[in-house]
C-alpha atoms as an extended CHARMM CRD file, in Angstrom:
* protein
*
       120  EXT
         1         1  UNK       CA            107.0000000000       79.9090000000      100.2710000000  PROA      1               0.0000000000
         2         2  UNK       CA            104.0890000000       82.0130000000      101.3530000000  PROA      2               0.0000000000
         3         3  UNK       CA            102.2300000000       83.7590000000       98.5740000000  PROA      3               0.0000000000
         4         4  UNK       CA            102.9320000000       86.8910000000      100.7320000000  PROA      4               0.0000000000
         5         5  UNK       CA            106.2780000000       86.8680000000      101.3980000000  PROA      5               0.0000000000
         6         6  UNK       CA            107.2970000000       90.6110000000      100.3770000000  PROA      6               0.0000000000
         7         7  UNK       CA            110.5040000000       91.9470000000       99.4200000000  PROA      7               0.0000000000
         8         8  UNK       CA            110.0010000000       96.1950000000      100.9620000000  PROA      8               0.0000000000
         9         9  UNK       CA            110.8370000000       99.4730000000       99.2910000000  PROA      9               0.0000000000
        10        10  UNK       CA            114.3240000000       99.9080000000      100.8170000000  PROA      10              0.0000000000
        11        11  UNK       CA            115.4820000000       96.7270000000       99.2210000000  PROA      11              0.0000000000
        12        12  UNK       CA            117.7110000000       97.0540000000       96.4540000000  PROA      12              0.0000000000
        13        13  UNK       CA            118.1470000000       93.5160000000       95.9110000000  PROA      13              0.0000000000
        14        14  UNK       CA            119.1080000000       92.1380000000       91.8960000000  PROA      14              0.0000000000
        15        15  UNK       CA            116.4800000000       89.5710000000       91.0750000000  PROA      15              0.0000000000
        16        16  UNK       CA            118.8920000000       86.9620000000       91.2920000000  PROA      16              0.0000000000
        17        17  UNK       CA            119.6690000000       87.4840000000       95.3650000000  PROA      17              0.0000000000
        18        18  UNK       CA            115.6270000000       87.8760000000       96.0370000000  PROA      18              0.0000000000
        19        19  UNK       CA            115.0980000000       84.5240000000       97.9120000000  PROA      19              0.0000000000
        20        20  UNK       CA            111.9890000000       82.5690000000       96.2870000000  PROA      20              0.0000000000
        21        21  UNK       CA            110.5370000000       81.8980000000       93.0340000000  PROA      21              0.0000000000
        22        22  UNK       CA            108.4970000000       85.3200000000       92.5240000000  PROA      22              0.0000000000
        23        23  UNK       CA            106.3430000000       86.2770000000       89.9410000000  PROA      23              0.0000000000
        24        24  UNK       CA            104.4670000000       89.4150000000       90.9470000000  PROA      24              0.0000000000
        25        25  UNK       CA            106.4400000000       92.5550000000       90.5400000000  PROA      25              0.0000000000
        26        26  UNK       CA            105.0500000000       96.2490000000       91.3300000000  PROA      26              0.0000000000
        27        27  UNK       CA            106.2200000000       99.1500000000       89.7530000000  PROA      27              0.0000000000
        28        28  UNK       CA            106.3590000000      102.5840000000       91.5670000000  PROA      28              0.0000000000
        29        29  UNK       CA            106.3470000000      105.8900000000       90.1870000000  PROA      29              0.0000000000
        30        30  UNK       CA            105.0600000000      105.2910000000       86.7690000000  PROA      30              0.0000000000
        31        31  UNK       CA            104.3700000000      108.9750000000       85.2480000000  PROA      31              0.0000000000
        32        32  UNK       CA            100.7540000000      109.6710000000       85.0230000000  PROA      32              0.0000000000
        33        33  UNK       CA            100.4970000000      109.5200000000       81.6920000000  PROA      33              0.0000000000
        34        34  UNK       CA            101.8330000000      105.9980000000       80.9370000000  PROA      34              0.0000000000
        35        35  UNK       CA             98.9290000000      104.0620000000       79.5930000000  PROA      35              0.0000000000
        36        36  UNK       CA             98.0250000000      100.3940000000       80.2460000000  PROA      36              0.0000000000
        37        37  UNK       CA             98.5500000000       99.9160000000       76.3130000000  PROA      37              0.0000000000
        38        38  UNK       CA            102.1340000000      101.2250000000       77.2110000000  PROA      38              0.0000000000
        39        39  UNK       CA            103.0210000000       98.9700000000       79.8020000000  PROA      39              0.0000000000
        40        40  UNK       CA            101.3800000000       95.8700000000       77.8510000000  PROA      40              0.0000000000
        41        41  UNK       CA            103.8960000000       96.6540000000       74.5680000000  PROA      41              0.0000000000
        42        42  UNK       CA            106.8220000000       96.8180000000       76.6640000000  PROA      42              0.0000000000
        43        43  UNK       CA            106.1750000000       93.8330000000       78.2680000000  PROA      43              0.0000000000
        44        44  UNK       CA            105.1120000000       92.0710000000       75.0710000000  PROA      44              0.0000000000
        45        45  UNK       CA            108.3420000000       93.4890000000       73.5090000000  PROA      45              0.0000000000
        46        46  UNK       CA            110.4800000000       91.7740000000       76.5710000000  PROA      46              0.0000000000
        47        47  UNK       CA            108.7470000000       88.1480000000       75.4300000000  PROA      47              0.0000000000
        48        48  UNK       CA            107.6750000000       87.9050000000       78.9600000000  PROA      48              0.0000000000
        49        49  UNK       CA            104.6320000000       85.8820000000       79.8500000000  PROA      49              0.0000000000
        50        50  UNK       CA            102.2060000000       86.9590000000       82.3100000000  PROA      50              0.0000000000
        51        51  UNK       CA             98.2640000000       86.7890000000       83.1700000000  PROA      51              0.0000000000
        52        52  UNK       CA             97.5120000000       89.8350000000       84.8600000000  PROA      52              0.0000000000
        53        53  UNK       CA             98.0100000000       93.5570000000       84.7610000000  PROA      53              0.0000000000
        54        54  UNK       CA             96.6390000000       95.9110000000       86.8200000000  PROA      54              0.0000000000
        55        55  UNK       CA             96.8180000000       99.9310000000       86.7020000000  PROA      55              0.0000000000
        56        56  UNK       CA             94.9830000000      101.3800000000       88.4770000000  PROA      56              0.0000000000
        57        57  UNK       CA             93.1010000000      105.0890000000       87.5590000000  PROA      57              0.0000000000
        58        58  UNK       CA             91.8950000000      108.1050000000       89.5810000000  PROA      58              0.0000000000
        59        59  UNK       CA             88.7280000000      108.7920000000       88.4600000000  PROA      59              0.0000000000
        60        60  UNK       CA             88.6880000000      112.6280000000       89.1550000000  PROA      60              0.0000000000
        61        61  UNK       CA             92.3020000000      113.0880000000       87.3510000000  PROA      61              0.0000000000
        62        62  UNK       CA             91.2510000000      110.5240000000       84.8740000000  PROA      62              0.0000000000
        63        63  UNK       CA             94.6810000000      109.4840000000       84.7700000000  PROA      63              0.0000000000
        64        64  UNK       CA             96.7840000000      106.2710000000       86.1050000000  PROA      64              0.0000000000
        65        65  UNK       CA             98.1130000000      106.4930000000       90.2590000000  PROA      65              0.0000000000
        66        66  UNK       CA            101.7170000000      105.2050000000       89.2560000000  PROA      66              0.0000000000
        67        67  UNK       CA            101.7430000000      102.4670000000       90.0360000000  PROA      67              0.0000000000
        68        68  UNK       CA            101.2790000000       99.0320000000       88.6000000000  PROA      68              0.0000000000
        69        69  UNK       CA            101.0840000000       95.2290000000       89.8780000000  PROA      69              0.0000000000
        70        70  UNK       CA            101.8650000000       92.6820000000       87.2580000000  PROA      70              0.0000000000
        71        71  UNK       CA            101.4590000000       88.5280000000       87.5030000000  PROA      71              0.0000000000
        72        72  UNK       CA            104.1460000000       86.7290000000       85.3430000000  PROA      72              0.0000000000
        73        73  UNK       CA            103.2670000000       83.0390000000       84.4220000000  PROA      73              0.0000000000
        74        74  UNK       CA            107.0480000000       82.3300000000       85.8420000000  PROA      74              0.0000000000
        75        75  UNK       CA            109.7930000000       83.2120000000       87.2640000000  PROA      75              0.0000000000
        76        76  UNK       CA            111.7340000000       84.0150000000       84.5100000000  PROA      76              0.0000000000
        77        77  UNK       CA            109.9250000000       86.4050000000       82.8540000000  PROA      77              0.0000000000
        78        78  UNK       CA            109.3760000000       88.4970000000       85.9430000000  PROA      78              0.0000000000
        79        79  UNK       CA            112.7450000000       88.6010000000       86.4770000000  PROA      79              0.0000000000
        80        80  UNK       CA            113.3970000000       89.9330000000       82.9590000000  PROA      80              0.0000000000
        81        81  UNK       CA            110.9480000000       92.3130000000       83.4320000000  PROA      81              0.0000000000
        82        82  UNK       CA            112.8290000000       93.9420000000       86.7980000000  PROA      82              0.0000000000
        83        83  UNK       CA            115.8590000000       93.9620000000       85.2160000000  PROA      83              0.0000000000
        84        84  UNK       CA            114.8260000000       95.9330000000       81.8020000000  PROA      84              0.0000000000
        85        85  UNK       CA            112.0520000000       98.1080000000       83.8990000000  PROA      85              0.0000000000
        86        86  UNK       CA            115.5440000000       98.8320000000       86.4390000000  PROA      86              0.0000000000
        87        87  UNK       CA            117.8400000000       99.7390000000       83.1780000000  PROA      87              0.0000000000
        88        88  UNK       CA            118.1000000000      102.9820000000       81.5880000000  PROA      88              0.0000000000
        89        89  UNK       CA            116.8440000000      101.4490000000       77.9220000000  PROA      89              0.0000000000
        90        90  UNK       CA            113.4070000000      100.9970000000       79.6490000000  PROA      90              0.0000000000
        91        91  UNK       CA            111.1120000000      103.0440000000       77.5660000000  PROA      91              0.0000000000
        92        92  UNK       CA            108.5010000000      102.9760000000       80.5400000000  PROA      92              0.0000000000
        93        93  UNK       CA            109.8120000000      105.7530000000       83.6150000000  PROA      93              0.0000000000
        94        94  UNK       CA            109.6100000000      104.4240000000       87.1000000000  PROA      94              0.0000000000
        95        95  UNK       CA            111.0140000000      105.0530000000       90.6690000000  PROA      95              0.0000000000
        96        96  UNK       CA            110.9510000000      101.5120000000       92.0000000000  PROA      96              0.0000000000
        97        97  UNK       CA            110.6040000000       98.1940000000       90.7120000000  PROA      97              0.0000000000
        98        98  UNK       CA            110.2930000000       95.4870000000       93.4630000000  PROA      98              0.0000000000
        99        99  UNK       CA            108.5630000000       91.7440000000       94.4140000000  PROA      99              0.0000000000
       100       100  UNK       CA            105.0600000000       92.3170000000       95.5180000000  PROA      100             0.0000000000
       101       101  UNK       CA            103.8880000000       91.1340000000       98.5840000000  PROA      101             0.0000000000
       102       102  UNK       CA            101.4430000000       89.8650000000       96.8430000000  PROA      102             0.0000000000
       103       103  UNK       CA            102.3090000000       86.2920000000       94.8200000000  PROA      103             0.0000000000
       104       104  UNK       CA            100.4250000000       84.5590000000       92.1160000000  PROA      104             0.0000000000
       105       105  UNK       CA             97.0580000000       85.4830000000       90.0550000000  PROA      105             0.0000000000
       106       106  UNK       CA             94.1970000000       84.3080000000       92.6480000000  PROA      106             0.0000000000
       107       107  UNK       CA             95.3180000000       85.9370000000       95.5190000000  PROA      107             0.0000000000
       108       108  UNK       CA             96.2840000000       89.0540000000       93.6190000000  PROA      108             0.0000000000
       109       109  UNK       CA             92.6150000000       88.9550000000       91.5660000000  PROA      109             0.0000000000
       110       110  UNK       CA             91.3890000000       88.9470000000       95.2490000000  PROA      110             0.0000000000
       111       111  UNK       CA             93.1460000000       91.6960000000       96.6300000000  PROA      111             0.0000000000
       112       112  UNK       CA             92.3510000000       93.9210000000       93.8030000000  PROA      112             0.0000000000
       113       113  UNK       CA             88.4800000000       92.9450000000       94.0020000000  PROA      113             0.0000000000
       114       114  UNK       CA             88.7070000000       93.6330000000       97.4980000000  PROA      114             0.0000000000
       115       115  UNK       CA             90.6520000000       97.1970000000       97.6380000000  PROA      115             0.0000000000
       116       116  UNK       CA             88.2850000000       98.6420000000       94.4350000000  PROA      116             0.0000000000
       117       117  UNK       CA             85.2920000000       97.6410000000       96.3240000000  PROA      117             0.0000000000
       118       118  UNK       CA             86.5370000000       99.4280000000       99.9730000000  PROA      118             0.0000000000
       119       119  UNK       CA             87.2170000000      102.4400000000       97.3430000000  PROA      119             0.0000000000
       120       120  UNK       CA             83.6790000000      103.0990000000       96.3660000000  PROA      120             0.0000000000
């Protein structure tokens, strides 16, 4: 499987019927004011594994975008993590939860580096 096979916004796929062994998930629509300390907890609380969380900030609003990308050391726990993000006991408000196009730490680490660096 490519590391960017991508899954788009109008899919409303369950984990289970996403095609591929995922493990970068975005979330969408993440109020303002949800911290990265937040998001960390929840996922911590979920006993998910994962290597890399990134939200990012506007600098002028000093205040998150809403959106996050997060790389889960498996499968598993990123598949947890859509389901409990999807359901209404998620303490952490979101539009969307979906796969990334974007697979795996490296080439997420590199997209990141590369998009903050086009910003400045």
């Amino acid at each position: 499987m490519s590391p960017y096979s991508a899954m788009t916004d109008t899919d409303e796929h369950s984990p289970s019927q996403m095609s591929g062994a995922f493990t970068t998930i975005m979330v969408r629509g993440l109020h303002h004011q949800v911290s990265t300390s937040t998001l960390l907890e929840c996922l911590n609380g979920l006993d998910t594994r994962y290597d890399f969380v990134y939200l990012p900030a506007d600098p002028v609003k000093l205040s998150t975008i809403g959106l996050a990308a997060i790389n889960f050391l498996d499968h598993q726990s990123a598949e947890r993590a859509i389901d409990f993000l999807r359901s209404e006991q998620s303490s952490i408000p979101c539009r969307s939860v979906q796969v990334s196009q974007v697979q795996g730490l490296g080439p997420n680490l590199a997209h990141f580096l590369v998009r903050a660096n086009r910003d400045q």
